[in-house]
N, CA and C of each residue as an Amber inpcrd file, in Angstrom:
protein
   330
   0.8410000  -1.1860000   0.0000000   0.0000000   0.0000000   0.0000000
   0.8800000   1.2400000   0.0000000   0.2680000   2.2680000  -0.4550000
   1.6030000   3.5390000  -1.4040000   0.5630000   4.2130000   0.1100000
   1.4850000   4.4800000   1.1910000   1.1130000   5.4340000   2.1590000
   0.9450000   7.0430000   1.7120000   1.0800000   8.0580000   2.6450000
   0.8720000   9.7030000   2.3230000   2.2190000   9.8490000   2.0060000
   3.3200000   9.6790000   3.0250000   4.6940000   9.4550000   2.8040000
   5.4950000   9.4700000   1.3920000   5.1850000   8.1170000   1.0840000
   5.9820000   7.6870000   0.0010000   5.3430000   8.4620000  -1.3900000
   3.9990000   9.0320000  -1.2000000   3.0980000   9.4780000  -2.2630000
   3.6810000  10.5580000  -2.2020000   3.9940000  11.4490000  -1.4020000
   5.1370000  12.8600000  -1.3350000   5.9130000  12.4790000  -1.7390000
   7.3970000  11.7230000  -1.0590000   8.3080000  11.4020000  -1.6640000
   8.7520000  11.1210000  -3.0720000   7.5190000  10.6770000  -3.5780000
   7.5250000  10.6250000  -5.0370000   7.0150000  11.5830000  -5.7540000
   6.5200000  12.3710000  -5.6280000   6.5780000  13.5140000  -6.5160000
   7.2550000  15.0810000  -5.8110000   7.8680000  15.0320000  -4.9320000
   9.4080000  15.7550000  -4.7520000  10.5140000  15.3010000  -5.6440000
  10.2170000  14.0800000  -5.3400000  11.8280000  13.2530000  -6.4670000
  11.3310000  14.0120000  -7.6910000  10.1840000  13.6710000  -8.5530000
   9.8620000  14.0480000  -9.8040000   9.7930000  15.4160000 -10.0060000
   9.9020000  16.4030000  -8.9850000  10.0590000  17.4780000  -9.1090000
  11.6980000  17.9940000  -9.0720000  11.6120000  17.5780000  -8.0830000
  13.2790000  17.6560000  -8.6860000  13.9950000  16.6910000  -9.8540000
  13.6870000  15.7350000 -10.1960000  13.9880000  15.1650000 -11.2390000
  13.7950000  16.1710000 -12.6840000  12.8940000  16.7300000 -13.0640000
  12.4040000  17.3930000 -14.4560000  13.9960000  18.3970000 -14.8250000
  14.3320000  19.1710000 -13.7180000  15.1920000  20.0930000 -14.6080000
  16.1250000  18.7620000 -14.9020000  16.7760000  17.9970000 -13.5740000
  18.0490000  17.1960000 -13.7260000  18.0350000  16.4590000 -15.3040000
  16.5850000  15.9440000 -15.7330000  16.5490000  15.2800000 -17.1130000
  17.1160000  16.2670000 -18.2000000  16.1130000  17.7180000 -17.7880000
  16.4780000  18.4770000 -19.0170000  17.8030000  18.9260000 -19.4550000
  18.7000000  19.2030000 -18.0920000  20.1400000  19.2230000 -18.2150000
  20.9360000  18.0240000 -18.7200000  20.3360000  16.9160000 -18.5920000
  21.2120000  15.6610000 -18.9060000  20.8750000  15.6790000 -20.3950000
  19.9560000  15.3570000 -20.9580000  19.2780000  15.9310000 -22.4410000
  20.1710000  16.8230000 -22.8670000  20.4660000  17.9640000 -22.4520000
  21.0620000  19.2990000 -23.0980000  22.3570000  18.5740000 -23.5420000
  22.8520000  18.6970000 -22.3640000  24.2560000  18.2500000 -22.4740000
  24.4530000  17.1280000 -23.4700000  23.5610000  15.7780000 -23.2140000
  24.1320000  15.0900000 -24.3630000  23.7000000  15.5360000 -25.8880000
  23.2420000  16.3930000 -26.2570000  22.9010000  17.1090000 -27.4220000
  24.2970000  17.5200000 -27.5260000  24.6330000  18.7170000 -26.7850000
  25.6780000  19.8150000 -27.3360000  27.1100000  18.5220000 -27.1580000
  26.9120000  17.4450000 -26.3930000  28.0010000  16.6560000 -27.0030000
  27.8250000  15.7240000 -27.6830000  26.5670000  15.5000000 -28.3470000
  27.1050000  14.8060000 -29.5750000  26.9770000  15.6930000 -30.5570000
  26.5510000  17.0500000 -30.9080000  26.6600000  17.8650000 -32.0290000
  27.6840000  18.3970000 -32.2170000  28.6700000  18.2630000 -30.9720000
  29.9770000  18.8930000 -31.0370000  30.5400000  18.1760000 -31.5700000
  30.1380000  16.6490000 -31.9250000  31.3040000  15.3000000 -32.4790000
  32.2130000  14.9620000 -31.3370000  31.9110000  15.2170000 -29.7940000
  33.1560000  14.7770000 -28.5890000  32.2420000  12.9400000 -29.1080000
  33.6020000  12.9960000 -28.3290000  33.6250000  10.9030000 -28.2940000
  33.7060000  10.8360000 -26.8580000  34.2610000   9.6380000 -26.5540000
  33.9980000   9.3860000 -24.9040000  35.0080000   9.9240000 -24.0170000
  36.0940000   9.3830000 -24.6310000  37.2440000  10.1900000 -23.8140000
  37.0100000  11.6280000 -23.8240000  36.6450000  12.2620000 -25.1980000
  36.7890000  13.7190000 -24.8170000  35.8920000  13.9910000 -23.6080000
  34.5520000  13.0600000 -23.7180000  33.9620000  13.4230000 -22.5360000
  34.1110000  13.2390000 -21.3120000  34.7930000  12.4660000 -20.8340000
  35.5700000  11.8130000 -19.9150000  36.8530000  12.8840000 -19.4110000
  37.2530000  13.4750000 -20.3280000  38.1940000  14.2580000 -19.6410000
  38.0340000  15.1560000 -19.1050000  36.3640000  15.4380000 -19.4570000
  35.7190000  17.3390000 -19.3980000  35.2770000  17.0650000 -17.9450000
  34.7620000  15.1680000 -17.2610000  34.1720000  15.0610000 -16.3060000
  34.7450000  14.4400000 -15.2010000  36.1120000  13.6270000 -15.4940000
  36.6650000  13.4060000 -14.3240000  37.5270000  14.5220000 -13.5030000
  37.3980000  14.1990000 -12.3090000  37.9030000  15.0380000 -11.2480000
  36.8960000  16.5370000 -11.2800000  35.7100000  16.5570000 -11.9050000
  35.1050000  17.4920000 -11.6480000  33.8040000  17.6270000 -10.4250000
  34.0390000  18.1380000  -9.2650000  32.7850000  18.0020000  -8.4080000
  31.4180000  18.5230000  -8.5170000  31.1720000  19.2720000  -9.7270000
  30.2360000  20.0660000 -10.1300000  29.6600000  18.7810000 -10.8000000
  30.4520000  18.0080000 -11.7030000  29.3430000  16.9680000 -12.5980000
  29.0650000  15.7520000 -11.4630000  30.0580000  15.4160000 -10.8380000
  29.6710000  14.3650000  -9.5090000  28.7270000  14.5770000  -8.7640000
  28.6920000  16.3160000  -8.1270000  27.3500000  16.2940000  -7.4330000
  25.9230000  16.5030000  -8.4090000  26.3670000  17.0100000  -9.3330000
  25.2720000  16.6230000 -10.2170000  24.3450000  15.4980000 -10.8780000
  25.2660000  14.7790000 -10.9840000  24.7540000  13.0520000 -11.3210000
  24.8690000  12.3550000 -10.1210000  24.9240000  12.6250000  -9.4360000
  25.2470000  12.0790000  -7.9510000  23.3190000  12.5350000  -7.5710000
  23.3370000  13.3660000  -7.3930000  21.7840000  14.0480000  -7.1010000
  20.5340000  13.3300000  -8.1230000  21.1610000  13.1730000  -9.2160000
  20.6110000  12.9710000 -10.1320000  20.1120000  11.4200000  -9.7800000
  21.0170000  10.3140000  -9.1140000  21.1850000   9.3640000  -9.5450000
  20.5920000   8.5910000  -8.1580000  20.6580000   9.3730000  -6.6590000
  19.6830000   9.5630000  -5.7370000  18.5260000   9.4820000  -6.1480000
  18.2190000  10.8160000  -6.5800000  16.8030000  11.4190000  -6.6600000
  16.2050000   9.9880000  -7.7630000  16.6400000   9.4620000  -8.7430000
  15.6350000   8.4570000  -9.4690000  15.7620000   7.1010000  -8.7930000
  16.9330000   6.5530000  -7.8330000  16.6670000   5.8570000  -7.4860000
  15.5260000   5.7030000  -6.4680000  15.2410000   6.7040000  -5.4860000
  13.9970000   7.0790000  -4.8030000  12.8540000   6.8130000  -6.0800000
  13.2120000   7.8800000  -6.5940000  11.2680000   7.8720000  -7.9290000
  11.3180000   6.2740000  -8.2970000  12.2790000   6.2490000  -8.7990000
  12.2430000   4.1650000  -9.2760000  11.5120000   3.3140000  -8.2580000
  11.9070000   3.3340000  -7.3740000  12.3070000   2.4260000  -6.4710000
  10.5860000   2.5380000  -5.4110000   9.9820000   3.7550000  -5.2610000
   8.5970000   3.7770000  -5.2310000   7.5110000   3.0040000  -6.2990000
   7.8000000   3.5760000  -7.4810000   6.8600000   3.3320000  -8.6830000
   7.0840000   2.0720000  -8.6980000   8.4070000   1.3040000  -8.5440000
   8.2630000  -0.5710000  -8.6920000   7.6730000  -0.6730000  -7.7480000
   7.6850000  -0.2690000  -6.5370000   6.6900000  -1.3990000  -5.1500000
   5.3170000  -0.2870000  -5.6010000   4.4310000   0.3220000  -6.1990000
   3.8230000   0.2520000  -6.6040000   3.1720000  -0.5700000  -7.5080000
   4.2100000  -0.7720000  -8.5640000   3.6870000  -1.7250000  -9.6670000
   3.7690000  -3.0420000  -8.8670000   4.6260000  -3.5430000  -7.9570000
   4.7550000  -4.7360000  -7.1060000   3.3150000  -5.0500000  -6.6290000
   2.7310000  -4.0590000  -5.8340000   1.3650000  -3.7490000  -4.9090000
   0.3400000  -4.2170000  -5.6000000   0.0300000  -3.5260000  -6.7010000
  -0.9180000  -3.0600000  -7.7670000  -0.6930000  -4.6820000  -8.7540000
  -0.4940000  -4.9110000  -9.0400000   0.1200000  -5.7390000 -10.5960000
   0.5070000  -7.3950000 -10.3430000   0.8360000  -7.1320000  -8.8240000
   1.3730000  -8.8110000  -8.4500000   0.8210000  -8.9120000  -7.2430000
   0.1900000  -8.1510000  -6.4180000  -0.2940000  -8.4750000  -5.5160000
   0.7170000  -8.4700000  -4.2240000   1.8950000  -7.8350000  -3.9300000
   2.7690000  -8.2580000  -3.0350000   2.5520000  -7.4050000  -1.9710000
   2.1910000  -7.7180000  -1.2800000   1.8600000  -6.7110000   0.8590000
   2.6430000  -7.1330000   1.2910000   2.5860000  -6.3580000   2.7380000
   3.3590000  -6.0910000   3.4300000   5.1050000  -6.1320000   3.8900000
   5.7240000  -7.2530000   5.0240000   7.3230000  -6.8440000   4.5420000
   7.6200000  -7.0740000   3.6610000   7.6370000  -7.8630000   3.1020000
   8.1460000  -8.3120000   1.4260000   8.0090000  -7.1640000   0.5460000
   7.0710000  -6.5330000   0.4990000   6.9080000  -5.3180000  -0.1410000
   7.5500000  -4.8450000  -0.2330000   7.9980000  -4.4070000   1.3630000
   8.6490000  -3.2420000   1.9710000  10.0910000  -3.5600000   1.4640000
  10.4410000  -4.7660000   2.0850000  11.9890000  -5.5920000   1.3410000
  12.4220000  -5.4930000  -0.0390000  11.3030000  -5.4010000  -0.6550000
  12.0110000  -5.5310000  -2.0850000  11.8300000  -4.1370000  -2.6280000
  10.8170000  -3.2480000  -1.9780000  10.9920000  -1.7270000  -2.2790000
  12.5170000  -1.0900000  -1.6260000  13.0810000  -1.2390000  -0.3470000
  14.0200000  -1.1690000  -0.3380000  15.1940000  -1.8380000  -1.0900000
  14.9570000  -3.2740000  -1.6000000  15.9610000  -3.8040000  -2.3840000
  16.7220000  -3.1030000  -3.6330000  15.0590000  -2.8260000  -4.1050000
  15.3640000  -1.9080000  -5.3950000  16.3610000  -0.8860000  -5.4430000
  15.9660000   0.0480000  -4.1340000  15.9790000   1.7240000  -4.1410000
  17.6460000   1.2290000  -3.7060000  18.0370000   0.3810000  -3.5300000
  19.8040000   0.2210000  -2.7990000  20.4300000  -0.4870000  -4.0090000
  19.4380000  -1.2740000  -4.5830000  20.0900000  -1.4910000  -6.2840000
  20.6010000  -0.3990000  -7.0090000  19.2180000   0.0800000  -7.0040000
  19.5430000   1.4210000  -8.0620000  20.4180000   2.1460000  -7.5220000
  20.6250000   2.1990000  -6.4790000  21.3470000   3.8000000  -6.0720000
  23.5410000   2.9280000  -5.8040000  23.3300000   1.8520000  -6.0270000
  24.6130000   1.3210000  -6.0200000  24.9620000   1.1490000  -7.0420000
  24.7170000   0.8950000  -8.2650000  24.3150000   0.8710000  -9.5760000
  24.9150000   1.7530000 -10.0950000  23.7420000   3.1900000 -10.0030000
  24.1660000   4.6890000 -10.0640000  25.2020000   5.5660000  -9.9620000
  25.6310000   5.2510000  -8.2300000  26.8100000   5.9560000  -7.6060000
  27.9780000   4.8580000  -8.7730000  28.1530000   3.7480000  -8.5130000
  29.2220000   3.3200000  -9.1930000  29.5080000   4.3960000 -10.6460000
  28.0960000   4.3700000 -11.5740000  28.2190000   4.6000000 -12.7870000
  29.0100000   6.5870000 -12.5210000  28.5070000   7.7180000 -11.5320000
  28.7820000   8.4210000 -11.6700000  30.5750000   8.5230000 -11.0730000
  30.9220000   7.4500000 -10.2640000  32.6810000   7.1290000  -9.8920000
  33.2050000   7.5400000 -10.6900000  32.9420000   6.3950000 -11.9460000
  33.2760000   6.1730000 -13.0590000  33.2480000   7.1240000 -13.8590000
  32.6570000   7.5640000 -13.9770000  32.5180000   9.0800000 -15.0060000
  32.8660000  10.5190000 -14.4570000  33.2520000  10.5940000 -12.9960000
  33.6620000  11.3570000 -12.2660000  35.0330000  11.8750000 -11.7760000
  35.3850000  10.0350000 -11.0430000  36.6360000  10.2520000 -10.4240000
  38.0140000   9.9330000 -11.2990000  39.1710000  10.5880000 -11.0440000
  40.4630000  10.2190000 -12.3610000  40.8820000   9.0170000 -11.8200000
């Protein structure tokens, strides 16, 4: 059951989510119209803390929105209550967000 809680929580994430998409969008436009390849992009983003906390926030904030909307669809779609619910709604949201953080390391740190 999607409490008052988690029904906030999820559309804060999605509110803060909208610009983070539109910036991620932008950016990969103006780099692939620029013709950068990976390394070039890679060089523009490691050791930078501006793109880390950026995809870092980024990568939080959807694992939260994700990680609701599946134990929704879990609830709704398969029938799954209570801890188990709860277990695999947390499973998710620590998937995704380990997942994530790795992917922004990687694209972050030199």
């Amino acid at each position: 059951m999607l409490n008052v809680r988690l029904y906030l929580l999820q559309r804060i994430s999605a509110f803060i989510l909208a610009p983070l998409v539109l910036l991620h969008l932008g950016v990969m436009i103006v780099a692939i119209q620029g013709g950068l390849d990976s390394a070039e992009i890679l060089s523009r983003t490691q050791g930078s803390v501006l793109w880390a906390a950026v995809y870092g926030l980024f990568v939080v904030t959807v694992s939260i929105h994700a990680a609701i909307g599946l134990r929704v669809v879990m609830f709704e779609w398969l029938g799954i209550r209570g801890r188990t619910l709860d277990v695999l709604g947390w499973l998710a949201f620590l998937v995704l967000l380990f997942m994530g953080l790795l992917a922004v390391i990687a694209v972050t740190v030199t």
